[in-house]
C-alpha positions as CSV (number, residue, x, y, z in Angstrom):
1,X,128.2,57.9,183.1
2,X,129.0,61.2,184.5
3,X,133.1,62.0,185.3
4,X,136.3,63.5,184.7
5,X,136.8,63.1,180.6
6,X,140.7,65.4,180.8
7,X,143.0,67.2,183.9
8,X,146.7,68.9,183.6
9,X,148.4,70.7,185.8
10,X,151.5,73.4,185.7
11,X,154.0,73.2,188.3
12,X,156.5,76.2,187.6
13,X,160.0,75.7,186.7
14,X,161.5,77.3,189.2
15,X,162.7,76.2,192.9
16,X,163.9,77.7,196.2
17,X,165.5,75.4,198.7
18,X,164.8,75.7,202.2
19,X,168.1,75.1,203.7
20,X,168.7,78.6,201.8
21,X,165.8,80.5,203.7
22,X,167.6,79.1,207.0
23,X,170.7,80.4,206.1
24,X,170.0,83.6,205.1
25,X,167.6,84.3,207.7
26,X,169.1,82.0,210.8
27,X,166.0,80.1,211.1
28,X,165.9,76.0,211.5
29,X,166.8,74.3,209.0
30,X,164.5,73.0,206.6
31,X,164.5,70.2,204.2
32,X,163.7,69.8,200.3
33,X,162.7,72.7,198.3
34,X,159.2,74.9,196.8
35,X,158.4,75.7,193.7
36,X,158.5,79.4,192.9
37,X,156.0,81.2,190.1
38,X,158.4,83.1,187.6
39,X,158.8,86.6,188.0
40,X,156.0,86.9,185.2
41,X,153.8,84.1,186.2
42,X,150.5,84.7,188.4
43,X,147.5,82.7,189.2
44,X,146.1,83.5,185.7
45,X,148.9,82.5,183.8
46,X,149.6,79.4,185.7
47,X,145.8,78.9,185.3
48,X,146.2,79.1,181.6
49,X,149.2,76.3,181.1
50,X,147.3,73.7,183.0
51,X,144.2,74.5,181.3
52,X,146.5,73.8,178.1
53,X,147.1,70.9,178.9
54,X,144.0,69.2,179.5
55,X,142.5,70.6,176.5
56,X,145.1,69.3,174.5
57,X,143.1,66.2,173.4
58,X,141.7,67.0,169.7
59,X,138.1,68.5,169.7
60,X,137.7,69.0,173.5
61,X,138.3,72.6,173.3
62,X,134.9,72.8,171.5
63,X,132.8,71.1,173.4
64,X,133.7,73.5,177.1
65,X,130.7,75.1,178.3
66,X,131.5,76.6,181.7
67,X,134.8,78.0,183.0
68,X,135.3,78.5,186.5
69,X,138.9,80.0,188.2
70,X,139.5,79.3,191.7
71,X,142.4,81.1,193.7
72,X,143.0,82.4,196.8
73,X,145.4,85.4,194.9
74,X,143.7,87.2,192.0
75,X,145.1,89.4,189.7
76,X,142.5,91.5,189.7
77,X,139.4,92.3,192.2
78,X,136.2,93.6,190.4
79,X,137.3,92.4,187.4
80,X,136.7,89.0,186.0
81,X,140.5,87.0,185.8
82,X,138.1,83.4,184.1
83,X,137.7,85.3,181.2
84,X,141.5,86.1,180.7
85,X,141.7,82.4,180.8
86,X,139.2,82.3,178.7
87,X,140.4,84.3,176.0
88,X,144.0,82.5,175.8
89,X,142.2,78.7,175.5
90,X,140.0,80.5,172.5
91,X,136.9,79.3,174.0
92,X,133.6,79.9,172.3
93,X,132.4,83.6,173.9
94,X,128.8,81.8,174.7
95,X,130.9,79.9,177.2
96,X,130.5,81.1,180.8
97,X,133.7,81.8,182.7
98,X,133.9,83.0,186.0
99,X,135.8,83.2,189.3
100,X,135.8,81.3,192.4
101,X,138.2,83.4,194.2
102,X,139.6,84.8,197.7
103,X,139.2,81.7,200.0
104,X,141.3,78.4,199.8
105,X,137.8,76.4,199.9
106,X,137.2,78.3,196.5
107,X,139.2,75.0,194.7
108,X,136.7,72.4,196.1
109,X,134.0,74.6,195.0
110,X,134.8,75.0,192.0
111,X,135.3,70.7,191.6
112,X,132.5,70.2,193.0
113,X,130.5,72.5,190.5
114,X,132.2,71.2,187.4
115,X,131.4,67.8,188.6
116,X,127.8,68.3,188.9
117,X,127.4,70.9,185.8
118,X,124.9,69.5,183.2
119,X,127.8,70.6,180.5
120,X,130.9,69.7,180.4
121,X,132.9,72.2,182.7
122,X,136.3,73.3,182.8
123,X,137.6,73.8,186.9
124,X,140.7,75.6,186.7
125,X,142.9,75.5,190.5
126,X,145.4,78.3,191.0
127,X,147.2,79.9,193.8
128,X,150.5,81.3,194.9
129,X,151.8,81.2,198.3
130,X,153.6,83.5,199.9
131,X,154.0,84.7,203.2
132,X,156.4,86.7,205.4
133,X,159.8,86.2,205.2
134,X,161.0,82.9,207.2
135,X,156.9,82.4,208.2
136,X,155.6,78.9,207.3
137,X,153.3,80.1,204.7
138,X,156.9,81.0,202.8
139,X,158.6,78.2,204.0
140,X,156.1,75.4,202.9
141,X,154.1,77.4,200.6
142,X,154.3,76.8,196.9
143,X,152.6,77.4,193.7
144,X,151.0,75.7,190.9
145,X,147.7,75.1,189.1
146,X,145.5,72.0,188.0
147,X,142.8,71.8,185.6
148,X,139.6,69.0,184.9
149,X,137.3,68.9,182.4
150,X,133.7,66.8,184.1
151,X,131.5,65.8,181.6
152,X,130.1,62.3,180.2
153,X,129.9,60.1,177.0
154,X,127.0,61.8,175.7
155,X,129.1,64.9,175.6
156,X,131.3,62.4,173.0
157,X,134.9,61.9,175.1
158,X,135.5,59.0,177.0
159,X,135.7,59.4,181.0
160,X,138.6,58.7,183.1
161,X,137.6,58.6,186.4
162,X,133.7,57.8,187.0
163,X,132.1,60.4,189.6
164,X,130.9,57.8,192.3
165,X,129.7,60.4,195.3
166,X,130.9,63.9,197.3
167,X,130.1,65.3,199.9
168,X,130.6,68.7,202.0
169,X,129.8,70.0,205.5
170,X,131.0,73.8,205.8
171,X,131.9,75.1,209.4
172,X,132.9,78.9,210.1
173,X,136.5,78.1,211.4
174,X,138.7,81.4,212.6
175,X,141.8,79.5,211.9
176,X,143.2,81.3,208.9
177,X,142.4,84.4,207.3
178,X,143.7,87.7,205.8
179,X,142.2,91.3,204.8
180,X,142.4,92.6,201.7
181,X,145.2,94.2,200.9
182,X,147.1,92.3,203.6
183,X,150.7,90.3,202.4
184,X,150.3,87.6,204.9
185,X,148.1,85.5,206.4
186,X,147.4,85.2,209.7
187,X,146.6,81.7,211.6
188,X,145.5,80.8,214.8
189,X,147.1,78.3,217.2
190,X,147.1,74.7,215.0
191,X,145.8,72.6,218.1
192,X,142.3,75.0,217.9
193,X,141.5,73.5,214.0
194,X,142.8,69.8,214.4
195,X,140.8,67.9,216.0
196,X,137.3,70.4,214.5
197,X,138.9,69.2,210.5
198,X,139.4,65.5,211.5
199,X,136.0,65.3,212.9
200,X,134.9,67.6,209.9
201,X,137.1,65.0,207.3
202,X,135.3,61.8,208.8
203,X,132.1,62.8,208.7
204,X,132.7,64.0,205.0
205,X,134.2,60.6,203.9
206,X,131.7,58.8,205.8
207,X,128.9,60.2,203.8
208,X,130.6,59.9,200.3
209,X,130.8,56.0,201.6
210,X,127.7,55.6,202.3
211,X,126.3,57.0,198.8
212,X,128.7,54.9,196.8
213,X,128.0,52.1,198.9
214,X,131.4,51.4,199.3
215,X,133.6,50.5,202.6
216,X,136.9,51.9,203.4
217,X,139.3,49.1,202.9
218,X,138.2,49.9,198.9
219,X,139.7,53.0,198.7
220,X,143.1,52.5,196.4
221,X,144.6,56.5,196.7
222,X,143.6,59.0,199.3
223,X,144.5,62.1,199.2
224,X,144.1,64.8,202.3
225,X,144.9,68.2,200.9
226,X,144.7,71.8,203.5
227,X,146.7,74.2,204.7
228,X,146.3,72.9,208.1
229,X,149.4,70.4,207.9
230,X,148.9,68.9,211.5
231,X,145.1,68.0,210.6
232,X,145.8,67.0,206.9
233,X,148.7,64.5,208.8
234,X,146.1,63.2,211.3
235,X,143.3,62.6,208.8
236,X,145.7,60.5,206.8
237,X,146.4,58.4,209.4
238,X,143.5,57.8,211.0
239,X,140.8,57.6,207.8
240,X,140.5,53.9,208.3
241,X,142.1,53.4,205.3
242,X,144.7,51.1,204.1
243,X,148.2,52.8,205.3
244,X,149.1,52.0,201.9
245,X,146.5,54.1,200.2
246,X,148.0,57.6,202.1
247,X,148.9,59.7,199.1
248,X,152.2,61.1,199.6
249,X,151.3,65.6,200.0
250,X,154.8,66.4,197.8
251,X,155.7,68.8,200.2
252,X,159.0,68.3,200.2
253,X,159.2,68.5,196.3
254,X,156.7,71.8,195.6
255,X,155.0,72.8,199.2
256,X,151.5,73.4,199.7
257,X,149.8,75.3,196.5
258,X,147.1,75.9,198.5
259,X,143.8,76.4,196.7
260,X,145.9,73.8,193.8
261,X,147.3,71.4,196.1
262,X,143.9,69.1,195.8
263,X,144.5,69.6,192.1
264,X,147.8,68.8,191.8
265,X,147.7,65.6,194.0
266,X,144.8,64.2,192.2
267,X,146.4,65.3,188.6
268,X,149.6,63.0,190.0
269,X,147.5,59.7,191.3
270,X,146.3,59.9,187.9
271,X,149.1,59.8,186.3
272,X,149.8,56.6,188.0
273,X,146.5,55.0,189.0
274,X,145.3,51.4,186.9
275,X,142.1,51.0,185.4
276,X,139.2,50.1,188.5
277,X,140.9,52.2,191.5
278,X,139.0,54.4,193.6
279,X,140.7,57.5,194.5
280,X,139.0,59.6,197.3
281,X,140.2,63.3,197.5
282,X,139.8,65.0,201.1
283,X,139.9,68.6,201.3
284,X,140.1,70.5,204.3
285,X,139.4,74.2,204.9
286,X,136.7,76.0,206.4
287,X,134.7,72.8,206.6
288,X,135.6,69.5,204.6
289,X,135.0,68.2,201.0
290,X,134.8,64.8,200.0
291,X,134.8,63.1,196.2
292,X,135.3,60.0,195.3
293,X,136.2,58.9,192.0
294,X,136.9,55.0,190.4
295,X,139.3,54.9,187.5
296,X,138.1,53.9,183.8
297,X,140.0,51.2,181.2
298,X,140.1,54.9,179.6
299,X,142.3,56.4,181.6
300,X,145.6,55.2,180.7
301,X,145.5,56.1,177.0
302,X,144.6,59.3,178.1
303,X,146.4,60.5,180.7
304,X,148.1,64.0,180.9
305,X,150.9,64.8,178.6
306,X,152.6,66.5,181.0
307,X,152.7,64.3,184.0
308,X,153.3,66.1,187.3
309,X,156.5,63.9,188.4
310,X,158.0,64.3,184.8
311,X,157.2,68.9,185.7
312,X,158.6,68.0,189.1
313,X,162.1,66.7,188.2
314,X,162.5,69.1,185.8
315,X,162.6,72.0,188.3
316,X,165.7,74.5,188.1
317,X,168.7,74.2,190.8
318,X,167.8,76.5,194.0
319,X,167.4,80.2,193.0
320,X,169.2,82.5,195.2
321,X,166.5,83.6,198.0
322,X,167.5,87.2,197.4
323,X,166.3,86.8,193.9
324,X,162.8,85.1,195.3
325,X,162.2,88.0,197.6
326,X,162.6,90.4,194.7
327,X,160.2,88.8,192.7
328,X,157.6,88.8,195.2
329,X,158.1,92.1,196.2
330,X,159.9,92.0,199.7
331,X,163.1,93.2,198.3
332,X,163.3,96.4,196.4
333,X,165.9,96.6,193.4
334,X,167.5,99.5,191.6
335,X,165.7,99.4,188.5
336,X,167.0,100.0,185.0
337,X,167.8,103.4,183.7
338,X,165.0,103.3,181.6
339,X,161.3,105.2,181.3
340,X,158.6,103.1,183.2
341,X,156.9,100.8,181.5
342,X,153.6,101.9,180.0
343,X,150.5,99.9,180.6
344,X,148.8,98.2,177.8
345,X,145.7,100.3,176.3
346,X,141.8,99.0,176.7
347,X,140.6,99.7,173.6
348,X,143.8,98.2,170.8
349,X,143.8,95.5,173.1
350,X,140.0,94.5,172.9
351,X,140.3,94.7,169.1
352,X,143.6,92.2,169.0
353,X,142.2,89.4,171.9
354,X,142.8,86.6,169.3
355,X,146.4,87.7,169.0
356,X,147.0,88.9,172.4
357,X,145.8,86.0,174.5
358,X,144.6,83.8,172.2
359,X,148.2,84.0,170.0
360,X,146.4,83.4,166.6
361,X,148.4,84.2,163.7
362,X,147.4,84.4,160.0
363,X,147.7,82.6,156.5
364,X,147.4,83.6,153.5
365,X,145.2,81.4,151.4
366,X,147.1,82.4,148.1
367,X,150.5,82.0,148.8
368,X,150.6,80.2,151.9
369,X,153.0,82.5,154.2
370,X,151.9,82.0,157.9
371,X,152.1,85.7,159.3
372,X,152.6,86.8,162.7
373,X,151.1,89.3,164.2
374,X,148.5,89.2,161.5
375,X,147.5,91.5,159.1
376,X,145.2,92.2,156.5
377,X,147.9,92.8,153.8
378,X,150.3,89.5,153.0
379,X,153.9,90.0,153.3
380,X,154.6,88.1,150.7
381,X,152.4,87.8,147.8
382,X,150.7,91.6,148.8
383,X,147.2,89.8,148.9
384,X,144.5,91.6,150.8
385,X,142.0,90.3,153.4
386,X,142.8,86.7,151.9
387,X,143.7,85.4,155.5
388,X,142.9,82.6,157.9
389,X,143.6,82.1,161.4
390,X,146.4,80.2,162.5
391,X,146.5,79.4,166.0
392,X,150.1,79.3,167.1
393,X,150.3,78.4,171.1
394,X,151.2,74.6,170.6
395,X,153.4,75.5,167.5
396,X,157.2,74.7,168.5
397,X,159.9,76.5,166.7
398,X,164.0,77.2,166.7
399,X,165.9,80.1,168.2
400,X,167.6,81.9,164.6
401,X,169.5,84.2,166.9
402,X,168.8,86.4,170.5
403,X,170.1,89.4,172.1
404,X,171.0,89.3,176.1
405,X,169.5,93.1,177.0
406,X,171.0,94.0,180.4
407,X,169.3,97.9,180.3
408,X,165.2,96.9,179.9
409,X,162.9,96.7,182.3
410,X,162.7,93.3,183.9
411,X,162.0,92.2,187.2
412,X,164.9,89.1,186.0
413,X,167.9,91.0,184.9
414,X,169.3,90.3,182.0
415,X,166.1,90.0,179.4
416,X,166.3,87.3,177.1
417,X,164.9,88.5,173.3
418,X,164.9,85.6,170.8
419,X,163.6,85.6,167.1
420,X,161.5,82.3,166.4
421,X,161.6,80.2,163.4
422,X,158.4,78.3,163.6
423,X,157.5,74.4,162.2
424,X,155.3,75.5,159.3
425,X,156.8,78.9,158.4
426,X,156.4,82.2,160.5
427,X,159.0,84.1,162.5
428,X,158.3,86.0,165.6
429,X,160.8,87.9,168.1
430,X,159.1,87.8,171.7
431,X,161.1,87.2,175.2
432,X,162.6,84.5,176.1
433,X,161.3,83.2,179.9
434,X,162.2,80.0,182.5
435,X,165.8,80.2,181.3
436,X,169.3,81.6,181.8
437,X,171.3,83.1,179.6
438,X,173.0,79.3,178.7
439,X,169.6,78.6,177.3
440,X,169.4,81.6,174.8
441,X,171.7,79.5,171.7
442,X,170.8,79.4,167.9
443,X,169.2,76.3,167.2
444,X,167.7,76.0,170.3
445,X,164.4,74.2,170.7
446,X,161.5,76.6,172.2
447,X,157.2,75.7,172.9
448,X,155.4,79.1,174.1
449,X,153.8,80.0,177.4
450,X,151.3,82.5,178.5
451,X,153.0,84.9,180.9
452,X,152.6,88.0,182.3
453,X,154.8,90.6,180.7
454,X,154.6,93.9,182.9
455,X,152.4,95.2,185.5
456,X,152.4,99.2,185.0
457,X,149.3,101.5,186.5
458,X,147.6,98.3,188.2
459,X,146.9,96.7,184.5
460,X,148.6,93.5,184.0
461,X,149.9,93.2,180.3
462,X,149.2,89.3,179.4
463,X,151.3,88.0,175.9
464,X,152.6,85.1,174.7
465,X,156.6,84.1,175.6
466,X,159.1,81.3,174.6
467,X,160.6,78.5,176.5
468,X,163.3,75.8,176.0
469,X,161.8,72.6,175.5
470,X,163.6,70.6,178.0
471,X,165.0,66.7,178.0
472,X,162.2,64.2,177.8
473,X,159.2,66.9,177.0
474,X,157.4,65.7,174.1
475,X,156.7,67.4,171.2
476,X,153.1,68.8,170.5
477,X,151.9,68.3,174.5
478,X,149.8,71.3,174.3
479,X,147.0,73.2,172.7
């Protein structure tokens, strides 16, 4: 039986409410809030943390053999973004990772691929939203990412959700688009697209129906995910469904992520969903994608560790709006009195990729001592080349002291710099990200995240940052 064997998703931390945009801008008021990527978040290091998390099961990591990144916004043209992701999960380098990038549809492409890959296959959804100021696409935009592993029981994990049918019919719609280069998109008149998606969604669903020989009363959980809200709204009710299986779109909670948003609703009906269910997941864009899935007695023993709701609730209070237009670059700030930033250097870089992205450490097989960044040389006992790796991304640790720097470089004024004490030994000073300067405390509890740390001369620099481990997380949740 072929199907979904692991999924997470990453919803950032942070939230901007939409009453604020109104305010500030004198728009109509809006209601609930989006969530916002960090100032050093992007659509690979979002990709990364829900990746994370559905690798977090024991012994899955191994058994990947395809990696594919979808995203509407890239952090790099011409150059490959997967294998970024790639590097940070420490996947085998024989494993093929790629992107699926520049078009919203790129998401259900790259489900659709996973789920009928002869290996087990990691699909990695990511976008960021963004849009003019006051525009829709700001307004109900949001970001996030969502990750599933497809594979079967010959591939030695137990599947969740069985793979019953899909289907896709493609259509060249002008509805939405945007040139490269270009901050916003632009969309035709939402009364061209409607009626063109629900016709596109029914004959979609219809298909998948027929192949899994099932009706429409059977189907538990639907879920209709687009940017075209009008049409998503319409297909939802008028599927033929039960009204009760509508899957609620979380808008008001996160907005539309876009190229995640099918990810991310379909990561949270699983988080939920009993044992037999059928879940069908409608996507619309450019066309319309249907698959359906039915639920395993394996599912609830194995569902995320990280559920979406429990990422959800533990948003931040509303940022200022000044602050969000800052981060996306629609508001230019005095910067610090301080040299640029350098960029990071191709070639020391290629040499350290299990430190840099993959944040593997060291120990020394005479003495012990864990040792980060590693070395050849052991601090402690003076040992030489007697080291093994130590992977240290789902190692937690405690705060031993910080420093609030309100002179370096940061997008985020003041920069948070906390040294580590790690479970196991080890002791690391690295930035401290997704808090305020309450959160910086000795003693404090911290899990580390893959983030962007500076963008100089068009390279990105990619490294490893702490977090406070908030209420209710649990400990070890990912890999």
């Amino acid at each position: 039986m072929a199907g979904l064997i692991a999924y997470g998703a990453h919803v950032p931390y942070h939230r901007l409410a939409r009453a604020d945009v109104a305010a500030t801008l004198g728009t109509a008021p809006g209601r609930g809030t989006r969530a916002v990527a960090g100032y050093d978040e992007d659509t690979t290091s979002m990709a990364v943390e829900a990746a994370r998390t559905a690798l977090a099961r024991d012994g899955l990591r191994a058994r990947i053999g395809q990696l594919f990144l979808a995203t509407a916004q890239p952090a790099y043209l011409d150059k490959t973004n997967a294998t970024a992701v790639h590097a940070a999960l420490r996947l085998d380098e024989h494993v093929l990772a790629a992107d699926m990038a520049g078009s919203v549809r790129s998401g259900l492409g790259a489900l659709v691929t996973a789920a009928r890959s002869p290996v087990p296959t990691l699909a990695v959804l990511s976008d960021l939203r963004t849009g003019l100021p006051g525009g829709s696409d700001e307004v109900m935009g949001g970001d996030g990412a969502a990750a599933f592993v497809f594979g079967g029981h010959r591939n030695g994990a137990p599947v969740l959700a069985e793979l019953l049918a899909h289907d896709t019919v493609s259509d060249e719609l002008l509805d939405r688009w945007r040139l490269p280069g270009a901050p916003a998109s632009r969309v035709w008149e939402e009364r061209f697209a409607e009626e063109i998606y629900v016709h596109l969604a029914d004959k979609a669903l219809t298909a998948a129906l027929d192949q899994a020989g099932l009706d429409r009363d059977a189907v538990d959980h639907l879920i209709v995910s687009g940017l075209h809200a009008r049409a998503c709204a319409t297909v939802r009710r008028s599927a033929g469904t039960r009204p009760e299986a509508a899957v609620p779109d979380l808008a008001d909670a996160i907005g539309n992520a876009g190229t995640a948003q099918p990810g991310l609703l379909l990561a949270d009906v699983l988080d939920r969903a009993a044992p037999g269910e059928i879940i069908a997941l409608v996507v619309l864009g450019d066309g319309a994608g249907v698959l359906l899935l039915r639920t395993t007695d394996a599912l609830p023993a194995h569902r995320s560790m990280r559920p979406l709701a429990a990422q959800i609730a533990a948003g931040s209070a509303p940022m200022p709006y000044a602050t969000y237009l800052s981060w996306r670059g629609l508001l230019d700030r005095e910067p610090p009195r301080r040299p640029d930033p350098e960029p990071p250097y191709a070639p020391p870089a290629h040499r350290r990729t299990a430190w840099k992205y993959g944040f593997v450490a060291a120990r020394c097989e005479k003495c012990g001592t864990r040792q980060l960044p590693p070395d050849r040389v052991c601090a402690t006992c003076h040992s030489v080349d007697a080291m093994t790796d130590e992977p240290m991304a789902h190692v937690r640790g405690t705060v031993a002291t910080f420093t609030v720097d309100r002179l370096a470089h940061t997008p985020s004024p003041p920069m948070l710099v906390v040294v580590v004490d790690y479970d196991g030994g080890g002791r690391f000073r690295c930035q401290l990200t997704d808090a305020t300067e309450a959160d910086a405390v000795i003693g404090a509890r911290v899990e580390m995240t893959f983030r962007r740390t500076v963008t100089a001369s068009g390279i990105h620099n990619y490294f490893w940052k702490a977090r406070p481990v908030r209420t209710g997380e649990t400990e070890g949740t990912q890999g």
